[in-house]
N, C-alpha and C positions, 0 to 999 in steps of 0.2 A: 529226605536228604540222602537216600543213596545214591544219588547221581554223583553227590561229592564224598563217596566213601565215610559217609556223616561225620563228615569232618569240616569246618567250616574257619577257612583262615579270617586271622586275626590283624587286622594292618593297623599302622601308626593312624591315631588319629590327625595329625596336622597332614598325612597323605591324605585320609577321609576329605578332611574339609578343601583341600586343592585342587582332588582329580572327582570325586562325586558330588558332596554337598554343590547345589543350587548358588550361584555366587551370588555373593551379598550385592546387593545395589550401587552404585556409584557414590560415593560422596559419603555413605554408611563410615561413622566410624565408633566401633565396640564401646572402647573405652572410654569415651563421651559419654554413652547411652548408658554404660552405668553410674558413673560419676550421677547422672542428671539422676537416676532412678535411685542412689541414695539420697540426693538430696529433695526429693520426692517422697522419700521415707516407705518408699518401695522394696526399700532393700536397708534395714533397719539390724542394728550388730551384727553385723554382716552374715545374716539371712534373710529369706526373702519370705515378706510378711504374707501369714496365710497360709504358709507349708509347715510342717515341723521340721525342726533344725535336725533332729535325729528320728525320722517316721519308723524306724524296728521298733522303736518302745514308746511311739503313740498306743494308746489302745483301743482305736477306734479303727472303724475297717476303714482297709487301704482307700474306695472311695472316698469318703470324706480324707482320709489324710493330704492324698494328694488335690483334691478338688482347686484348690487355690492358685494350682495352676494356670487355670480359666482366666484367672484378673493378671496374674504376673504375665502370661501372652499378651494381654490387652494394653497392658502399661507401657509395655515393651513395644509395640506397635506406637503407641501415643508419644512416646519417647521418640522415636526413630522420623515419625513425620513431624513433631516441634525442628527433627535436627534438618528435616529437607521433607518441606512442605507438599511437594509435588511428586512421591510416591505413589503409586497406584497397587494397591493392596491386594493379593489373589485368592488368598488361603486364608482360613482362620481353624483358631484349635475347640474343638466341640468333645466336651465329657456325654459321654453317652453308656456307662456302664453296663446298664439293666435293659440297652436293645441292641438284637441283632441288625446285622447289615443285610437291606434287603436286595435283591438278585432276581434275574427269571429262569436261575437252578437255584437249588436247593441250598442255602448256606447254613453252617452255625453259628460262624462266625463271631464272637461279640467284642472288640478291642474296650479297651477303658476307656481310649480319646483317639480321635481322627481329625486330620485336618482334610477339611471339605472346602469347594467350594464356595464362595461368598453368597451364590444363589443356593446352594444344598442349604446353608447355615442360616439362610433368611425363610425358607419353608419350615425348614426344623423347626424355629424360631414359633411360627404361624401357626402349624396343624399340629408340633409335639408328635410327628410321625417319625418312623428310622429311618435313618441313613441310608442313601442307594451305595454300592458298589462302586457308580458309575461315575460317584462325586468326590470317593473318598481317593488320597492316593497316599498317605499317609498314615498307618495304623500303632497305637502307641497301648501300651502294655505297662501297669504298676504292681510291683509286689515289696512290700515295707522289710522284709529279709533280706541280707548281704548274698550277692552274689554264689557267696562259698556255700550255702546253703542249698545241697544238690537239689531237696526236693521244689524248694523254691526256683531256683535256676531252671530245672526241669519244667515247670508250669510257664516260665515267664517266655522261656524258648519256644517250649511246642504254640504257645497260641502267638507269640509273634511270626512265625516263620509260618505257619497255618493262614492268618491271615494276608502274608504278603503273598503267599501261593495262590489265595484266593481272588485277589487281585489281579493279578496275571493271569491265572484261567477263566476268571467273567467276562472281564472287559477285554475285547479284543482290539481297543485301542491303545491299551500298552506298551511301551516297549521297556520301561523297567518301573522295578517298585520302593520305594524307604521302608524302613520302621523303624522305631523309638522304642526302648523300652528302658525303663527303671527299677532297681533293684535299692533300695534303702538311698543310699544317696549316688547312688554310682547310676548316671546316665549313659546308655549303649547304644548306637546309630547303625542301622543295619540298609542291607543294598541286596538286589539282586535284580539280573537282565538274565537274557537268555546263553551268558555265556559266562557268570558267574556268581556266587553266592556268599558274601562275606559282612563281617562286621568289623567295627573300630574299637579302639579300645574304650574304654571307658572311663568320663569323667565325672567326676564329682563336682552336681550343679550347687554346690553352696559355696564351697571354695571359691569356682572359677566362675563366676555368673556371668565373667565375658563370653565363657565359650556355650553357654546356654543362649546369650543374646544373641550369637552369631550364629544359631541352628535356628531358633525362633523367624529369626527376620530372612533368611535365606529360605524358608518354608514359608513363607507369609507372601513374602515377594515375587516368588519363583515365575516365569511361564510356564504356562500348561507344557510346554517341550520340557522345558529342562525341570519339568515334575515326572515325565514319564510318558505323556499324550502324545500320540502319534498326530501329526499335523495334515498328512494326506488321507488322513480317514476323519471323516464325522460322523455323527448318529444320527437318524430321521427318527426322532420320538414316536412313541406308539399313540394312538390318539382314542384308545379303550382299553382297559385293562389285560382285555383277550388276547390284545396283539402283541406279536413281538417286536423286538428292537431291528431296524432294520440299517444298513450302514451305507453312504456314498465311498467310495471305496479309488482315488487315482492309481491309475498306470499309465506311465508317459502323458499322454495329452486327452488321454480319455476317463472319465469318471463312470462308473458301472456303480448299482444299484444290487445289494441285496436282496433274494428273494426266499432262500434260506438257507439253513448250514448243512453241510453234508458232511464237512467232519471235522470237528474241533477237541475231539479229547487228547489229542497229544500234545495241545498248552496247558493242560492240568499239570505237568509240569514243569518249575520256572525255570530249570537250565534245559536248555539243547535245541531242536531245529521248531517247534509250536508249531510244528502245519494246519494250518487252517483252510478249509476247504470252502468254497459257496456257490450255490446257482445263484446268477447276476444276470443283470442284464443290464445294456450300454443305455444312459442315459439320456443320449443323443439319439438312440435310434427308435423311432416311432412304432416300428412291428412288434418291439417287447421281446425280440429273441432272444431267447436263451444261452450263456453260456457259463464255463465252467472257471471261479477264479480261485488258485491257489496262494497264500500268503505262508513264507516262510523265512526260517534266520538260516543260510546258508556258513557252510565252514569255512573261514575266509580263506585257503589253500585253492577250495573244489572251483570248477568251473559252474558258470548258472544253468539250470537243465535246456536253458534254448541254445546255446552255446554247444551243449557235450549233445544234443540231436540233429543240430548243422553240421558237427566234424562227425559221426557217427556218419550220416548219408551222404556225404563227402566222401567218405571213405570206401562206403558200399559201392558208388558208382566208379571209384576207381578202379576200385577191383574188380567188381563183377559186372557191370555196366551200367546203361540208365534203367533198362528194364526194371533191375533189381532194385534199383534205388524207388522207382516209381510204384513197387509191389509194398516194399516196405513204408514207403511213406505212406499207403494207402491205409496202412495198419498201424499208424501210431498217431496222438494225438495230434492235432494240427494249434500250435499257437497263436494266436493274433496278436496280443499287445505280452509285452513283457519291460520289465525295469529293476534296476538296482536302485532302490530308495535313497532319496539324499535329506541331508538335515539339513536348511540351507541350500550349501554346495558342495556337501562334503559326504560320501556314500554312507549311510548310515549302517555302522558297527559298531558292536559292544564293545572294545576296545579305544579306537581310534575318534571317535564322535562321542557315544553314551559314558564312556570312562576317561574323555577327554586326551587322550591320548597316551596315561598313566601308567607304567609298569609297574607291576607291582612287586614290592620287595621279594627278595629271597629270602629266604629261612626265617618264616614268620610261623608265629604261633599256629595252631590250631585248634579252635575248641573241637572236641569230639560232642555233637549234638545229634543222641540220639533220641528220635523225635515221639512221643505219642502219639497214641492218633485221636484224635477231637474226638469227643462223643459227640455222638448225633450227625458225623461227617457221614455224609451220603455218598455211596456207589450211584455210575448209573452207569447204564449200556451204551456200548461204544459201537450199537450198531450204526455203520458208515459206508461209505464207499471208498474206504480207506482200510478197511481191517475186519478180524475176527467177528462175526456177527454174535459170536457167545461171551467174550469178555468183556471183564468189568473193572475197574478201573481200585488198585488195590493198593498203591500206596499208601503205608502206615500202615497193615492191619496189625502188627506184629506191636506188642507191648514194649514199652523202648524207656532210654534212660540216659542220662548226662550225665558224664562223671565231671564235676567242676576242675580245672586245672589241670586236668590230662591232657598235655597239647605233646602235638608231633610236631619237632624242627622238619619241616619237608617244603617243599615249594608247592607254592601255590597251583590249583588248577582253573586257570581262566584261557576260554575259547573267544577267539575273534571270530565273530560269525558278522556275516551282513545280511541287511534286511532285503527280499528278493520276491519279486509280484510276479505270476504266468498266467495268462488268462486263456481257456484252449477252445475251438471253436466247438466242439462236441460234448454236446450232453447226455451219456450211455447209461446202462444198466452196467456195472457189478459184474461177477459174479455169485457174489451175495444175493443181487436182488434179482436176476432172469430166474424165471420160473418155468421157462421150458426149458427143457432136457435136449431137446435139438439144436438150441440156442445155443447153448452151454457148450456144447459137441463143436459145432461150426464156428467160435468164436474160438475155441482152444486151439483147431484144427487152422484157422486164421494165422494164429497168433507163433504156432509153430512154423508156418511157411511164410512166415517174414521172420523169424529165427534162427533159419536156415541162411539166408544172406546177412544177415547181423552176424553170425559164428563163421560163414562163409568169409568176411573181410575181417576175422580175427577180431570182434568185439564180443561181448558178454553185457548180459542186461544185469544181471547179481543182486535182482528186485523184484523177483517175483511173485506174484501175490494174487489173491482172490479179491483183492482193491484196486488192483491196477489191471486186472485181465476186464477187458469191456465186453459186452452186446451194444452195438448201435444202429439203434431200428432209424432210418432215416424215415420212414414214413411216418413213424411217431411224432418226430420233431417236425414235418411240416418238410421237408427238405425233397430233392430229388436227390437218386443216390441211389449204391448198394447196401443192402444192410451188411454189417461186417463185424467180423471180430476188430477190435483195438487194443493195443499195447502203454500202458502210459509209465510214468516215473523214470523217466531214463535217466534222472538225476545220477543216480548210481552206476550207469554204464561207464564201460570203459573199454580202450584197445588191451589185449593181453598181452602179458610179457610172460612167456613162460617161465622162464628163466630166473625170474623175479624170485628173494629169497622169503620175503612177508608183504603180506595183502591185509587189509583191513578187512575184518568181517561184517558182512553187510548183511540183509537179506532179514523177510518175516520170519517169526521161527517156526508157524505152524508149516511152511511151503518152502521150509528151507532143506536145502541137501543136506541130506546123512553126514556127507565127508566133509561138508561147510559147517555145521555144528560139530564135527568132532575137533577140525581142523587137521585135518589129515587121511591120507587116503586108507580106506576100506578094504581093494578089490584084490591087492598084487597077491602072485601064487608064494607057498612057501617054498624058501632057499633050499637047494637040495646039493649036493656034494656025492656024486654017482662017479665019480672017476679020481685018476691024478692027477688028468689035466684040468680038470673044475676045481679041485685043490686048489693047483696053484694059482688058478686064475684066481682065486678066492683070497690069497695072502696078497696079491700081485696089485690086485684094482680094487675099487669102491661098488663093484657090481650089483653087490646085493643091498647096497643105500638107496632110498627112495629119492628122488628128486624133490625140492621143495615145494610144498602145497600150493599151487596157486587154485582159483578158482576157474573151471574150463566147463566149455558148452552144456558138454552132460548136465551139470548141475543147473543149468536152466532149467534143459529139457525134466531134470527131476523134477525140479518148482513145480513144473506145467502137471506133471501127474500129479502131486499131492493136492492141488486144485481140486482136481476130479477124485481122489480120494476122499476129501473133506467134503466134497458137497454131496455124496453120497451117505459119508457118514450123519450130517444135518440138514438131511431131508428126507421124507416120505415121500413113496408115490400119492398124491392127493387121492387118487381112486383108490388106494391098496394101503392105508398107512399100518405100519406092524402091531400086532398083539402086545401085549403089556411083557410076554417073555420074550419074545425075538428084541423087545426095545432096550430089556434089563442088557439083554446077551453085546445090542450093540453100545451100551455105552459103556459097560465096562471095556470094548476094545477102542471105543474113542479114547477113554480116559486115557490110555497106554500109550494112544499115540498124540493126542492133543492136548495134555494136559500142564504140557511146559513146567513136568518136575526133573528135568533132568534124562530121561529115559531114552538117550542115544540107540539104547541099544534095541528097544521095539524097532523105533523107525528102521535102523538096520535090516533088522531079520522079516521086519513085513515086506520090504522090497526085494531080498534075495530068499525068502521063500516062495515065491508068485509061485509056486505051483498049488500053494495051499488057497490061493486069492478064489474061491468058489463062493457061491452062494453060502455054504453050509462054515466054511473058512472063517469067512471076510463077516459073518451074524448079519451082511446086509440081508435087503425085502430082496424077495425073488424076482419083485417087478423089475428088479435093476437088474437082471440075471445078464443079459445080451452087453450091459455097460460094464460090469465084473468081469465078464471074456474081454474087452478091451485092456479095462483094469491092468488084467494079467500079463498079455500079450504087449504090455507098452513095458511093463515091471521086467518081462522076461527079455526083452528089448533092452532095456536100458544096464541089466543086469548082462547080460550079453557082451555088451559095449565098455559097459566100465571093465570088467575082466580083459578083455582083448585089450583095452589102453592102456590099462597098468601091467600085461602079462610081462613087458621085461627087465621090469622091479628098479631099474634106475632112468632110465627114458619113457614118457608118456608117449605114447603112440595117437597119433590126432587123428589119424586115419580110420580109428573107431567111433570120431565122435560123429558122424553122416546117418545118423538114425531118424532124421527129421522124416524123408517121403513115405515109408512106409508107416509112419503113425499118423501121419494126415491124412493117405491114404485110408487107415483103420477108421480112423474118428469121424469121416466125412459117410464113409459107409451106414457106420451106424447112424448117424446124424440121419439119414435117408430110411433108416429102417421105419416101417408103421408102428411098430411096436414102440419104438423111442419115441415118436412125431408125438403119438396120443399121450407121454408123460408130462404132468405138472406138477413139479417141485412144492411142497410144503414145511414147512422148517420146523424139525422136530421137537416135540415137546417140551416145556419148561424144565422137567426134572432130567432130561440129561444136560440144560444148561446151569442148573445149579448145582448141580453133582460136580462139571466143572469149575464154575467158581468155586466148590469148597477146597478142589484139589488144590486149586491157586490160591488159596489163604495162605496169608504168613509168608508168601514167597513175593523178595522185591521183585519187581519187574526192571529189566535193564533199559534204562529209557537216555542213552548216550542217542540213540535216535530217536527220532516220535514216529516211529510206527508202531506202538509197544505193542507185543514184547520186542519189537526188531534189536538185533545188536548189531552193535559200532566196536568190537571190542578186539 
C-alpha cells in the first residue's frame, strides 16, 4: 500500500454501487427479491437463516459461522431467476477456507470465499481440487470481530488487499480487481485498477439484506468485462502440467501469440503503469518470427511512446537533417503494430470506462492501512529485460499495522491512465544479458552517437537503463542487417525547456544521475565576493541563484556510464573470476552505490573522484583494467562538463553538454582492443546478490512507476 501513502480512501457506498459495482441486470428488482426471500423463510426475524444474527459471540470458528452464506447466495440467485427467468448466471460464491489459490508463481494466498467461474465451481465440485487464480475474480474474507477491533481489522485487511494484489500480478488478463470482506456484521466492498485503490463503506447485511441482494446478483450476473477480464486477450491453456500458460494477445488487427515473458514484475503492483513485457509472435505469420510485445497502463496526460518517437524524429530531421534522423532511427526500436485499447468503443481507462466515468468525492475518509506482509509470500527475481538483474521484489517486508478510525480528510488519489499495446520489430539482448564485453562497448558507443542528435534537436531520453540499452545480433534472429547497439522506452522522452520551473522525476534509480536523484544541481563553483563591484552586483541581481533543475543531456550521458559501472560491478571476467577477498572488497563498494538506501552522496563522490576510478580504487578484477581507464576518462569527462555548464551559477551553459564524440570515440577503441574482444561477462556470485537484498529489506520501493525502484516523484 505505499503507493497510496497506505492510506486507502473511503467513498459512499451508494457511489460504490453506481460508478464500480457490476450493474445489476435489467428488469432485477431488490426489493421483490427479498420480499419473495422472506416469504421463502430465507430470511426469517429478519435474519438470514444459516448465519448468526450476531457471529462476535457465536463460538464456533468463523468458518462454520459464516458457511451459510453458500445457500443464502443460492437462494438469492433462485429468487432473481423465478423474478426473470432468462438470466444467464456467470459467477457463483465457493467457500474454500482450508485451500490455497492455485497459480504458476508461488502463491499463499487462501480467501474464505471466491466467486469463480461457473466452469472453476463445476471442477471444484468434481475433483475437490483448489481454485485457479485464473478463475477467481472475486476474493472474500471473514472475521466475526467488529471492525473497531484493530488486530482483527488488521488480519481481515492484510489478507484481502493481498489477495486482490494477487490477482492483478498472476493474471495478466486483468484490468481491475473486487473484494468482500466481513467483519461481524459489517460488510465492506473493495476495488482496485491500475489507477486506484479504495473501499466503500460498510454495511450491515442483516439490517439491509437488499444491499447484500444487490452485491450478490451484480457478481453472479456480471460479464467477464465488467468483472475485470480483458476481452482482447485470451489464454491458450497448457495441455501438460510442464507447460505454461500462453496468451493470444490483439493489437489493431493483428493477433500475436505468446512465447514468453520477459518481464512482468512491475504488475506485482496493483496501482501504476504493470508493464508487461513478451516475445510473441504474429499469428498470421507462418515463419514464427519473433517479436517484442509491450502492455502498459499509460498516464492519461502523456502521449503513447509511438507518438512521443514520431515527434522526437520529426524533430531531429528538422533540425539536423535526414541523415541524423536516419542514424537515429537506426538505433531505436522499430514498431510495427501499436493501439490505445477500447472497451467497446470507448479507449479503455481507469477512470472514464473501468470507473465509469465517476469522480470521486472530496474530502473522503481515509482508512490508514498499514499492511502485513502474508507469511509465506514469496520473493522472486526480477531478472528481466526491463531492470536490475539482482532485485527482488520487496513489498511488505516491513511488520505493519492498522489503526482503525485514523482517517485523513484529504482528497483522494486516483490516476487516469489508459490501457496502451507497442509491439517492436527487434528482439535484442539486454545489457543484463550480452556477455560479451565488446558488445557491451559497441552498443553503448551506438547508443551515445544517436544521443548526440536526440540532445543535438533539444530532446532528452530521461530513461535510461540497462533494460532498455540493447545488443542486436541480426544474424541471431535470422535477419540481414548490422548488428547494433539500440535505444528503447522513449516513453519518457521529451523536448526540453529549459527554463521550465518543475520536471517530473523519472528515470531507473540504479542509472540515474546524481543531480536527478538529488534534484538539484551538484557542480556550480562557490560565490566568492573579491571586490566592490562584486558587492554590489551581489545586493544588485540574483547572480548567485541557480537556475531551476531541469533535466539536461549530461544526465543521459550519466545513465550511459552507470551502465557500464554496474556491469562491471556484476560480472566477472569468465576466464579470471575474483578471489573470495577482491569479491568481499567489491561488494561492499557495490552495496554503497547500488543499494538504493538513500546514499546520494557515494554516487556523488565516485563520479567527481574518477581519479581514484583504478583497479585498486574501483575493488574491480584487473581483467577489466583497460575498461576502468574508460571508466575514468568518461567520469573525468563528464565531470569536466558539468562544472563548465554550471560554472556561472545562474545560467546553464549547454555548450558543455558536446561530450558525445570523444566517448564513442573512447568506447569503440576499446570495443576493438584484443584484450576486451577475448572477455566474457559472468554474473557475480549469489552472496553479493543477497547481501543486496538484505540491504533492501524493510525499504518500500517507490513504485509510482513500474520500473521499480524507478521514481515518478
Amino acid at each position: 500500500m505505499s503507493e497510496l501513502n497506505e492510506q486507502v480512501p473511503e467513498v459512499p457506498l451508494d457511489w460504490y454501487f453506481k460508478y464500480i459495482l457490476p450493474p445489476l441486470p435489467d428488469g432485477i428488482n431488490t426489493e421483490r427479491i427479498v420480499s419473495s426471500l422472506k416469504q421463502s423463510k430465507v430470511i426469517k426475524n429478519n435474519k438470514w437463516v444459516g448465519i448468526s444474527e450476531e457471529p462476535r459471540l457465536d463460538k464456533r470458528h468463523e468458518d462454520k459461522v459464516y458457511a451459510g452464506f453458500e445457500n443464502v447466495f443460492e437462494e438469492i440467485i433462485a429468487a432473481a431467476k423465478t423474478q426473470k427467468p432468462d438470466l444467464e448466471q456467470q459467477f457463483t460464491l465457493n467457500l474454500t477456507p482450508d485451500k490455497n489459490v492455485t497459480s504458476e508463481r508461488d502463491s499463499s494466498t487462501k480467501p474464505d470465499a471466491q466467486f469463480t467461474t461457473l466452469e472453476e465451481a463445476a471442477r471444484l465440485a468434481r475433483d475437490g481440487g483448489k481454485p485457479s487464480v485464473y478463475n477467481v475474480w472475486n476474493s472474500h474474507e471473514f472475521k466475526k470481530n467488529n471492525e473497531g477491533v484493530n488486530d482483527t481489522m488488521n488480519a481481515c485487511v492484510s489478507q484481502i488487499v493481498y489477495d486482490m494484489q494477487q490477482i492483478m500480478a498472476l493474471d495478466p488478463c486483468r484490468r481491475f480487481a473486487f473484494g468482500t470482506s466481513i467483519n461481524n456484521r459489517a460488510f465492506r466492498l473493495w476495488f482496485c485498477c491500475r489507477g486506484a485503490f479504495l473501499t466503500a463503506e460498510p454495511f450491515d447485511f442483516i439490517k439491509e439484506p437488499e444491499k447484500l441482494v444487490h452485491v450478490f446478483l451484480s457478481f453472479a450476473f456480471a460479464s467477464r468485462t465488467d468483472a475485470g477480464w480483458d476481452p482482447s486477450m485470451t489464454c491458450i491453456l497448457p495441455t501438460c502440467p510442464t507447460e505454461k500458460r500462453q496468451y493470444k494477445i490483439q493489437v489493431g488487427d493483428k493477433t500475436y501469440v505468446t512465447v514468453k515473458v520477459l518481464s512482468d514484475y512491475a504488475a506485482d503492483s496493483p496501482i501504476g503503469r504493470a508493464t508487461r513485457v513478451w516475445l510473441v509472435t504474429d499469428e498470421a505469420d507462418p515463419s514464427n518470427r519473433q517479436y517484442v510485445l509491450k502492455d502498459v497502463w499509460v498516464d492519461s496526460e502523456r502521449a503513447t511512446e509511438d507518438e512521443i518517437r514520431s515527434a522526437l524524429l520529426i524533430d531531429i530531421e528538422e533540425k539536423c537533417g535526414a541523415d541524423a534522423r536516419a542514424l537515429v532511427e537506426n538505433h531505436l526500436l522499430t514498431p510495427v503494430a501499436f493501439e490505445k485499447l477500447c472497451i467497446n468503443t470507448s479507449a479503455d481507462d481507469t477512470v472514464g470506462v473501468i470507473m465509469r466515468g465517476g469522480s470521486v468525492p472530496k474530502n473522503l475518509p481515509h482508512l490508514r492501512l498499514v499492511v502485513p506482509q502474508q507469511s509465506g509470500m514469496s520473493t522472486r527475481s526480477r531478472i528481466s529485460t526491463q531492470e536490475n538483474a539482482v532485485d527482488t521484489v520487496l513489498s511488505g517486508q516491513r511488520a505493519r499495522y492498522i489503526r482503525y478510525g485514523d482517517t485523513a480528510r484529504i482528497g483522494p488519489r486516483v490516476t487516469s491512465r489508459f490501457h496502451y499495446r507497442i509491439v517492436f520489430l527487434e528482439c535484442a539482448k539486454t545489457m543484463y544479458e550480452e556477455k560479451h564485453l565488446g558488445n557491451v562497448l559497441g552498443a553503448l558507443a551506438d547508443v551515445i552517437e544517436a544521443l548526440r542528435w536526440i540532445h543535438e534537436s533539444n530532446w532528452v531520453h530521461r530513461d535510461i537503463s540497462g533494460g532498455n540499452v540493447y545488443w542486436y545480433d541480426c544474424k541471431a534472429a535470422g535477419l540481414e542487417g548490422e548488428n547494433r547497439g539500440l535505444l528503447g522506452d522513449v516513453e519518457f522522452a521529451k523536448a526540453r525547456i529549459p527554463s521550465s520551473i518543475h520536471e517530473v522525476r523519472t528515470g531507473t534509480f540504479n542509472f540515474m544521475a546524481s543531480e536527478v536523484i538529488a534534484g538539484h544541481y551538484l557542480f556550480p563553483p562557490a560565490s566568492t565576493l573579491e571586490s566592490v563591484d562584486d558587492l554590489t552586483h551581489f545586493l544588485m541581481t540574483n547572480s548567485d541563484v541557480l537556475p531551476p533543475f531541469t533535466f539536461n543531456p549530461l544526465h543521459d550521458m550519466e545513465s550511459v556510464w552507470w551502465i557500464l559501472v554496474y556491469l562491471l560491478y556484476f560480472n566477472d571476467d569468465k576466464q579470471n573470476v575474483a578471489d573470495a577477498e577482491l569479491a568481499t572488497a567489491r561488494t561492499q563498494q557495490a552495496l554503497k552505490l547500488f543499494a538504493h538506501d538513500g546514499q546520494i552522496l557515494n554516487r556523488d563522490m565516485f563520479l567527481k573522484n574518477f581519479r581514484q576510478l583504478t583497479v585498486e580504487g574501483t575493488c574491480l578484477s584487473p581483467s577489466f583494467k583497460l575498461i576502468i581507464n574508460i571508466v575514468r576518462a568518461f567520469a573525468a569527462k563528464l565531470y569536466s562538463a558539468y562544472c563548465k555548464s554550471e560554472a556561472k551559477i545562474s545560467v546553464i551553459d549547454e555548450g558543455a553538454f558536446q561530450i558525445h564524440e570523444i566517448i564513442v570515440t573512447a568506447l569503440r577503441l576499446a570495443r576493438d582492443h584484443p584484450k576486451v574482444k577475448s572477455i566474457k561477462l559472468v554474473g557475480v556470485t549469489r552472496p553479493l546478490k543477497r547481501k543486496l537484498d538484505e540491504a533492501e529489506s524493510g525499504r518500500d520501493s517507490d513504485a509510482s512507476n513500474n520500473k521499480k525502484p524507478r521514481t515518478n516523484a
